[in-house]
N, C-alpha and C positions, 0 to 999 in steps of 0.2 A: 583123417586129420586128428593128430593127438589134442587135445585137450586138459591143463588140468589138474579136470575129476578123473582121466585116464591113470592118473599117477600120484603117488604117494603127496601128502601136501608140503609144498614146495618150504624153503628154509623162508625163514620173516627174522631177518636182523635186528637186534633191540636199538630202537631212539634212544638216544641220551642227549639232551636239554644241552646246547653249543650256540655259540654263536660270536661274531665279531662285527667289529663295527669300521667302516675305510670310507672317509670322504664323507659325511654324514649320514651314512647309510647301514644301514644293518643287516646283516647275511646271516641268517640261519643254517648252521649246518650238524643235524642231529647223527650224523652217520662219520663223522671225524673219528669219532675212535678208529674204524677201522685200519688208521694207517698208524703202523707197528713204530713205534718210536726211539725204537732199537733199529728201523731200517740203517742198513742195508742186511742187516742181520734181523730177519722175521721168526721172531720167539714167542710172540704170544698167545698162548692158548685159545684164545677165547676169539681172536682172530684167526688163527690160523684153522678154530672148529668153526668157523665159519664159511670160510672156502670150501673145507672141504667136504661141507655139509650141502655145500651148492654142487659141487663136482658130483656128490652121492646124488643127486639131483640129477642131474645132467646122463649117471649112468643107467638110471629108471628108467628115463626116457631111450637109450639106447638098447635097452634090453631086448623090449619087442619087435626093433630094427635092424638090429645085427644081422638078421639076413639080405636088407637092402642095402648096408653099410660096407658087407664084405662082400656083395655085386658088385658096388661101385669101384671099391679096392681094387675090384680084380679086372674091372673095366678098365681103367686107372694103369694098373701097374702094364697090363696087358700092350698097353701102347708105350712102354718104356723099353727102349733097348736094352738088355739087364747087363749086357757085356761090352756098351756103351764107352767111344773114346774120341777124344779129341784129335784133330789135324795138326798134328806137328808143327810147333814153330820155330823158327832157323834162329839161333841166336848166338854169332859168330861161332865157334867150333862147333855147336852142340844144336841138337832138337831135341824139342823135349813137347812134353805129351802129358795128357792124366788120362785112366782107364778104369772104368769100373771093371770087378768080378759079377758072375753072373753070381746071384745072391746078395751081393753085399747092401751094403746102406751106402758107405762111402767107399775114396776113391784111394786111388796109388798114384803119385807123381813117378813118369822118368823123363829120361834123356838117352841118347846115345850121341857118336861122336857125329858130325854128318857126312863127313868123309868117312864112314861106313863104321861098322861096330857092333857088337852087344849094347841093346839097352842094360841101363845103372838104375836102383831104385833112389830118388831122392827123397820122396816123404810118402811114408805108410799110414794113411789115413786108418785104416780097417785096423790096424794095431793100435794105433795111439788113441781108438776112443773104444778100445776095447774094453768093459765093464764097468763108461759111462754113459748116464743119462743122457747129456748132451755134448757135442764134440764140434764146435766151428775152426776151422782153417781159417786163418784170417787173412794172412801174407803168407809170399813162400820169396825170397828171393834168395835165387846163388852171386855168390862172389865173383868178380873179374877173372879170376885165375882159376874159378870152376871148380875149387875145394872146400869151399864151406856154403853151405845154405843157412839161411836166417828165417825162420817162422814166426807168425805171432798164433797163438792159442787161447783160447776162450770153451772152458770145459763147463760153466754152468749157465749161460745166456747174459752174463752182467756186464758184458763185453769190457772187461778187464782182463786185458792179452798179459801173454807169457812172451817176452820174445827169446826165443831160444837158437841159440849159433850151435850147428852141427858138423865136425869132420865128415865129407863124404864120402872119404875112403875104408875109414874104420867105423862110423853108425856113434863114434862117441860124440856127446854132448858135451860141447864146453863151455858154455855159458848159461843162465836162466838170469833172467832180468824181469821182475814183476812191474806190475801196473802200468803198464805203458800202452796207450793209442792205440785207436783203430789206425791205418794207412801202413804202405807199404815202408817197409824202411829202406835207407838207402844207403848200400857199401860204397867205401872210399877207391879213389880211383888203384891203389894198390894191394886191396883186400884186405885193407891191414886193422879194419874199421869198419865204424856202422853208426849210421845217424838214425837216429828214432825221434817219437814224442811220449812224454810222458804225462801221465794223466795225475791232478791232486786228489784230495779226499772229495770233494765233491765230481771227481769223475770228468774235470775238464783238462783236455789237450791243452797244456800250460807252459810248458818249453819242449825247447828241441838238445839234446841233448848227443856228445858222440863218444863211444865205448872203441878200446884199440880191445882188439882181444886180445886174451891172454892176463890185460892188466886188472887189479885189483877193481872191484864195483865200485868203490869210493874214489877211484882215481877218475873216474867217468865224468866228461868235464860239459858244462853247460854251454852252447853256443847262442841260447835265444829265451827269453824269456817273458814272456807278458804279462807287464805288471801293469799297463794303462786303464786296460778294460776288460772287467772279469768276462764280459758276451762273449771275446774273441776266444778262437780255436786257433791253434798254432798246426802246422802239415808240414812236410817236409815231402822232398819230390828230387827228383833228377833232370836237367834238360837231355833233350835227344841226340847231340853230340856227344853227352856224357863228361865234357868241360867240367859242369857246373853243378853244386846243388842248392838249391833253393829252399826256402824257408818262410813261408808264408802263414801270415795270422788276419782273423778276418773274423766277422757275421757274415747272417745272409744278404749282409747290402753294402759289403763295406772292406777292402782290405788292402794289406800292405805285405811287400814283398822284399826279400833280402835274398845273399847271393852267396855262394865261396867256392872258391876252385875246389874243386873234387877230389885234385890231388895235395891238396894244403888247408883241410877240414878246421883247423884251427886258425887258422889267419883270422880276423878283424873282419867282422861282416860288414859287406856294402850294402847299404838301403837303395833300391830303384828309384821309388817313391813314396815320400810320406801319404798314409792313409789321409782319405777325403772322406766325411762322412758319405755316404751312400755313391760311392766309384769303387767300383770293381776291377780288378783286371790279373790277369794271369801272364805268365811267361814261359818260352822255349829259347833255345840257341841255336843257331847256327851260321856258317860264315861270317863268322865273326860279329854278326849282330845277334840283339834281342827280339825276338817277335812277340809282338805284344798286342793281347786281347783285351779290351775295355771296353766303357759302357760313357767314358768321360764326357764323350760330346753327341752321342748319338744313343738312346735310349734300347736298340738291337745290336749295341757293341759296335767295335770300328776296329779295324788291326794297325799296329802303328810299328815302328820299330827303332832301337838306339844303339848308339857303338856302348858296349859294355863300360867301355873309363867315363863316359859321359850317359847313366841309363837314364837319365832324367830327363834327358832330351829326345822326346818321343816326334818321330817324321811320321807323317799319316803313309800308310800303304795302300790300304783299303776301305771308303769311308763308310759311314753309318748308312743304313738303307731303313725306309720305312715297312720293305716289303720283303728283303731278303734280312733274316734273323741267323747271326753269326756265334754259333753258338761252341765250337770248341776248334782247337787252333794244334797244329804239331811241326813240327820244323827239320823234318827229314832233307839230306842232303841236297839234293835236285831239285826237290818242289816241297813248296808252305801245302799239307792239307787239310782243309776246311771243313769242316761237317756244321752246314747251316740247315736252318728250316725255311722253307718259301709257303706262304699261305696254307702252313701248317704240315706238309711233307718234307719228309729229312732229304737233302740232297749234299753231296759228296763233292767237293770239288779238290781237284791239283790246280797249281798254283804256279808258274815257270817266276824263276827269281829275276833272272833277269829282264826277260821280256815285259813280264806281267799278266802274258797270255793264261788264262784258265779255261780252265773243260769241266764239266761234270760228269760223272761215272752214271751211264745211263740206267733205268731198272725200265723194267716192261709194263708192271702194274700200276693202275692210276691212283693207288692208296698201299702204301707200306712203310717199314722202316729198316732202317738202313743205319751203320756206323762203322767206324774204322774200328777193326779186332784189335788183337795182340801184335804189335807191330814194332819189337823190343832194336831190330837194329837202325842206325843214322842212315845208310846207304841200301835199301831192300830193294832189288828189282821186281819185286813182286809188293803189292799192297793187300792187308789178307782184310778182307772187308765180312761182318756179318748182315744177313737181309731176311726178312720175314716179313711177313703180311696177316690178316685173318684169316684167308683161305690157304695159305705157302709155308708150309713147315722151314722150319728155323734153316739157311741154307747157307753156308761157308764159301765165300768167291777167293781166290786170289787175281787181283787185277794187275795183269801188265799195259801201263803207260803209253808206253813204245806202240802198241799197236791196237790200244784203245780197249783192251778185250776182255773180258769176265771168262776167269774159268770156274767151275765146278770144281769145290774140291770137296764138301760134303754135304748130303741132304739130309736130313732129319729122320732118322728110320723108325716107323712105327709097325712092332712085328704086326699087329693085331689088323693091320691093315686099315689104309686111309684113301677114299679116291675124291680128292678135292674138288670133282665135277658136279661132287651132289649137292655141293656147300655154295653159297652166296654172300656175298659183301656189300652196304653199300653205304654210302658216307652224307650224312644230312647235315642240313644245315636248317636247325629248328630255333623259333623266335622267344629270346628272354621277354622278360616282362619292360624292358627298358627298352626294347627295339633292337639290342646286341643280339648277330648273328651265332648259335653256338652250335660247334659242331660236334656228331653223334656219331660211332664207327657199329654199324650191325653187323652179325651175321647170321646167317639162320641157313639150316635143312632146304633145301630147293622143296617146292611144295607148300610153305609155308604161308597159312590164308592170314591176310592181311584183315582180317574182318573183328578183331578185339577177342577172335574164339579161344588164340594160342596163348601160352602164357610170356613172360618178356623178364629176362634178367638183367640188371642195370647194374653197370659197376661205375665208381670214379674217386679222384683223389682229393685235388683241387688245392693244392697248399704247396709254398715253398718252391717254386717256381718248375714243378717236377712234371714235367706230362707223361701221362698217360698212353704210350704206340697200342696204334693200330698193329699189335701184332696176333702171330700164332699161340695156341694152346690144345694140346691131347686132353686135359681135362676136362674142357668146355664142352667136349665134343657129348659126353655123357647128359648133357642139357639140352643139346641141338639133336642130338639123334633122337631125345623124349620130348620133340616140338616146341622146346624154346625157342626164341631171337635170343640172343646175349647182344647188348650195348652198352659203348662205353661214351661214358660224356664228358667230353673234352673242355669243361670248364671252366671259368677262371678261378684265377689261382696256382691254375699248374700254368706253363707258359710255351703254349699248345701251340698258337697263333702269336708267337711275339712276347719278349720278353712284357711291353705293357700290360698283356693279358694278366700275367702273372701282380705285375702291381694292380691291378683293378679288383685283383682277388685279396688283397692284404689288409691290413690296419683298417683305416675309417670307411672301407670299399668291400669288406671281408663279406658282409651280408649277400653280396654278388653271388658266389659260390656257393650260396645254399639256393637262393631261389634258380641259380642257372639249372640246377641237379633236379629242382623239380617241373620249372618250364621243360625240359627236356624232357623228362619222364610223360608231361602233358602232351607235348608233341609228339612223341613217340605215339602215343594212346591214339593222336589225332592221323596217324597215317597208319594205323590199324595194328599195330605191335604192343598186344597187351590189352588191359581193360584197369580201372583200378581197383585193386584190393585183387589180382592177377600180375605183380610186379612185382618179384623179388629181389632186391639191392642187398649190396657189400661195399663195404669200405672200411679200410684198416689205417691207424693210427691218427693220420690229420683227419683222412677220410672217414674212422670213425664218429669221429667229432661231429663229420658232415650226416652221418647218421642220426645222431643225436639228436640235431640242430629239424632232422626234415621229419622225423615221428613227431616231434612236439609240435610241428606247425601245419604236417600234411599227413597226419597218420592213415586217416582212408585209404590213401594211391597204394598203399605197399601192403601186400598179401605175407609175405616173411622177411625178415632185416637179418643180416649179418653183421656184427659189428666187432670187425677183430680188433685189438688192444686199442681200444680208443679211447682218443683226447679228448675227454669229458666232463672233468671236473676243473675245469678252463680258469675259474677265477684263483681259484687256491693255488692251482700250480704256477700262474704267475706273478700271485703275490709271496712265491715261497722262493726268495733267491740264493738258497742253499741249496736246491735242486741243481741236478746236474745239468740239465739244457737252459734252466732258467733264463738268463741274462741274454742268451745267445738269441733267445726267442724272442724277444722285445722286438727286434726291429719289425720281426714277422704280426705280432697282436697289439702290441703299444704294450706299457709301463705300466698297469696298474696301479702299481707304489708310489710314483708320483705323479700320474696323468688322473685327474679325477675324469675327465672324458672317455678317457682310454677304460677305465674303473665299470663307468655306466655303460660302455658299448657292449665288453665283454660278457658282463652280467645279464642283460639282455638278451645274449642268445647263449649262453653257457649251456651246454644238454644238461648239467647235472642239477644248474642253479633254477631252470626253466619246467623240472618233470611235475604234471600238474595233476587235478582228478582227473581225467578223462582216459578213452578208448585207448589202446596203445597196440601196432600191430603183434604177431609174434616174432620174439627175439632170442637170437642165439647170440650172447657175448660172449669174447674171449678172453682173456689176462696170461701176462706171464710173471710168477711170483717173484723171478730174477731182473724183470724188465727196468732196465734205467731209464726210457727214452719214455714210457707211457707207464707211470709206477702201477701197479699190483689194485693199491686202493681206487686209483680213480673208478675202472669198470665194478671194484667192489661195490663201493659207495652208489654207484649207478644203477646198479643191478636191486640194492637195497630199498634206497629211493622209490624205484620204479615199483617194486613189488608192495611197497606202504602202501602206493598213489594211486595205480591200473585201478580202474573201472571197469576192465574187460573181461574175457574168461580166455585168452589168448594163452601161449608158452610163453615163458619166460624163463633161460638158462643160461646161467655163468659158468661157462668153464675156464679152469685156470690148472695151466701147468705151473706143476709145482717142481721144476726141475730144469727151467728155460724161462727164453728172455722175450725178446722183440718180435722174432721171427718164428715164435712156435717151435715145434720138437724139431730136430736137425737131419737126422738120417732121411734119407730118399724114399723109402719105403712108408715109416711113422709120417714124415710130412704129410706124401698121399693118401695116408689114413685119415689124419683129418679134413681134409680136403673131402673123401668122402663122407666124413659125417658131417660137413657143412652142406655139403650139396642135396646128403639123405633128411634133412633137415629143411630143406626148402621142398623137396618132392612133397614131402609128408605133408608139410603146414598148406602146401597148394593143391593138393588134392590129387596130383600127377599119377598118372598109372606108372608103376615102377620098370 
């Protein structure tokens, strides 16, 4: 176990005397300098020799591991197909497909015709991020008429896309359009067009916007714009007849939706429904109605639907359930399908329009997850469904209707070899401190003594209504073959068991998901998975947060913490509504600026406002210098903190790319590098035989 005294003495950021005052209260914050006030442009010296005086840090400590680091790599990459391709999907004349090279990082888009042909390359990923740092594909969409493709691009992690229109016959570019939106964009029903969003200086999806190609960038005319409420994000989307397209602005509790025929982008937008504060709902087309998913009368959503000239007048379809959680909605020809959760398992359902008869797509395992794929046409005789489990590599069905039936069309190939037999699952249901049931998904090595001998890795999220599947992973497998359990604690906050779960994890109820994550961790212990100070836990970005929140209050349980770009510095980023998520965040933590409750709650459990003298286990943080969603300084400022405050003789290391955003390095190969130095970094500080 590294220590330390093992390694050069770690970086000690200088205090400078800060501080503010909100609601009568005064916040000390001696480690503010560290965010560069030139952001988004980080120039200053004395900052930036501080990163990377931690990174220098960070690579002492990997010096004497590099041989554990590039085992794991090569464990890792070993269970990667290198020459890795997707199941063709049919989308009226064409299939189209991505494929990795053996070697490569990234992939190649094609298509051929499907009435037979040479495959056409559409986008060359392996070129386009040729001699950069970082290279995300954001969107790929082609045209109706199958001659131009629209990309969006993000080459340094600040996820400020390019969207770029490409001839696919000749490789010429004919257009570059900066700062626009993460989401897909949407061609007009003649290809003559393209609907996007665009992003302002502070990095928010703020109108919807549509470009004829060809015509000047200035002639590019505005269809939407939200000027009500800076929180809302504006998206744009297509229905699944391909009619309509939609234009939706919203929070995470709150939105409103608009309409235009597809083939007349510039018509006069119909509003559905005026936004409600905290109602939800989304839309599809077909047969001439709107199918429509909300939250308006029933707290796990309800489906309703309207004749288009009248959308306002919503007829219930489907009504709210306390037990079935209806969570996404698609309006293909024949049948409405359903992808809900029933007491926390994803279930599948067709939907007959007229009848109202439903079925659900059966799976065999008593714990999985399950979703409708890529499924771009109105009329598919086929449904291409994806399914995985903890123990069931990631597996591709196409389902026919007609005759009720799952087929295989791909299983998850791991050259390195996998026999699921040796592996075990099992799903608990362990008690909060409030008497709420929460549940845990394990797996472990068969063999695996329940007696507190083995060590136990805990993962979870818990924020924003996101759960957590129970699915597969080849990396994990690297922890389970060296006598871990890995579990994931299903939370509240993410909305695992029902959208309530998810509000019971927010605003004035937020302190739920920190003690769920550690009751859990206790039960765990208490059914022999683990010991504490033999539990190593990860969570990344809300879930860093949650990291934050459980060393300050339960540092003993935890033997090594991972804590990727985490939400840490909790008070300052919601009192800063310049920030790019800011406002949008509100509904998710309260208002700070004008909630003085909302002020005290935060503060309260802030990880950054809370690091105190005492113990702290060992920690590996991560940062990305480009990061918009979890900025640079918060895990700096944490990391500094931390290191003033410890009482311990633990590690303690920030690593920050300086070259990437939210999601760490991009390429397939660099990702699972770090991945192995997280993992060699939990062996180490636990003591594990390698």
């Amino acid at each position: 176990m590294t220590k330390p005294a093992d390694l050069p003495p770690p970086p000690q950021a200088l205090q400078r005397p800060h501080s503010y005052e909100r609601h009568g209260i005064t916040v000390d914050d001696p480690f503010a300098w560290l965010r560069d006030p030139g952001y988004p442009n980080v120039a200053d010296e004395v900052v930036l020799g501080y990163l990377k005086s931690e990174n220098a840090y960070f690579e002492a400590w990997k010096a004497p591991h590099g041989g554990l680091i590039e085992t794991l790599f090569q464990e890792l990459k070993g269970r990667q197909k290198e020459d890795d391709s997707s199941v063709p999907v049919k989308d009226g004349e064409w299939l189209t497909w991505w494929a990795f090279e053996v070697g490569a990082q990234y992939r190649r888009w094609w298509r051929k015709p499907a009435a037979g042909g040479d495959p056409q390359l559409v986008f060359d990923e392996i070129a386009e991020a040729e001699g950069k740092e970082y290279f995300r594909l954001g969107a790929l969409s082609v045209s109706p008429d199958g001659k131009l493709a629209a990309t969006l691009v993000d080459d340094d992690g600040s996820e400020r896309f390019k969207l770029r229109i490409r001839d696919l016959a000749t490789g010429a570019e004919l257009e570059t359009i900066s700062e626009v939106g993460i989401g897909q964009p949407v061609w007009t029903s003649d290809s003559a067009g393209i609907v996007f969003t665009e992003v302002n200086e502070n990095w928010r999806s703020y109108r919807a916007r549509y470009h004829r190609v060809g015509a000047p960038l200035d002639q590019t005319v505005t269809l939407y714009e939200e000027t009500q409420d800076k929180g809302f994000s504006v998206g744009v989307s297509r229905s699944q007849d391909r009619r309509f397209i939609f234009i939706g602005t919203g929070d995470n509790t709150t939105s409103e939706v608009r309409f235009v025929p597809a083939e007349r982008p510039t018509d006069p937008l119909t509003l559905i429904s005026a936004r409600k504060t905290g109602r939800e709902y989304s839309v599809d087309a077909a047969r001439d109605r709107f199918w429509i998913l909300t939250n308006d009368t029933h707290v796990n959503f309800r489906v309703a639907s309207a004749d288009p000239a009248r959308p306002d007048a919503w007829e219930e379809v489907i009504p709210g359930s306390d037990r079935t959680y209806l969570r996404g909605l698609t309006s293909f020809r024949d049948q409405l399908a359903l992808t809900t959760r029933v007491d926390g398992l994803d279930q599948l359902l067709l939907r007959d329009y007229a009848s109202g008869d439903t079925h659900r797509i059966p799976f065999a395992e008593a714990s999985y997850t399950a979703g409708f794929g890529s499924n771009p046409e109105f009329a598919p005789d086929l449904y291409r469904i994806g399914y995985t489990s903890m123990v069931t590599p990631a597996t591709v069905y196409d389902y026919d209707p007609r005759h009720r039936e799952l087929i295989v069309r791909k299983v998850q190939e791991i050259p390195s070899g996998y026999d699921a037999d040796q592996y075990a699952t099992e799903r608990l249901m362990l008690s909060a401190r409030d008497g709420t049931l929460v549940p845990a998904s394990v797996v472990y090595k068969k063999g695996y003594r329940k007696d507190g001998s083995q060590p136990l890795f805990l993962y979870a999220y818990g924020a924003y209504g996101h759960a957590i599947p129970p699915s597969f992973s080849t990396a994990r497998l690297s922890l389970l073959d060296r006598g871990f359990a890995y579990a994931i604690a299903h939370i509240r906050g993410g909305d695992d068991l029902g959208y309530q779960w998810f509000l019971d994890g927010k605003l004035t109820k937020r302190t739920n998901t920190f003690t769920d994550f550690v009751d859990v961790a206790k039960g765990l212990v208490a059914e022999g998975f683990g010991k504490p100070g033999k539990i190593a836990i990860q969570g990344g970005s809300a879930g860093g947060e949650l990291m934050g929140v459980v060393i300050n209050t339960d540092p003993d349980l935890w033997g090594a913490v991972i804590a990727d770009v985490p939400f840490v510095d909790v008070v300052n980023t919601m009192l800063d509504d310049t920030l790019p998520l800011t406002p949008g965040e509100w509904p998710e933590w309260g208002n700070p600026i004008t909630d003085p409750d909302a002020f005290k709650l935060l503060l309260s459990y802030s990880p950054y406002d809370n690091v105190s003298r005492q113990d702290y286990p060992p920690l590996l943080i991560t940062a990305g210098l480009n990061d918009p969603r979890v900025t640079y300084w918060e895990p700096a400022k944490w990391a500094a903190k931390l290191r003033a405050s410890k009482t311990d003789q633990n590690l303690l290391m920030l690593k920050t790319n300086m070259g990437a955003g939210h999601g760490g390095k991009s390429g397939r190969w660099d990702s699972l590098r770090e991945v192995a130095e997280e993992y060699a970094f939990v062996l180490d500080q636990l003591g594990v035989q390698a």
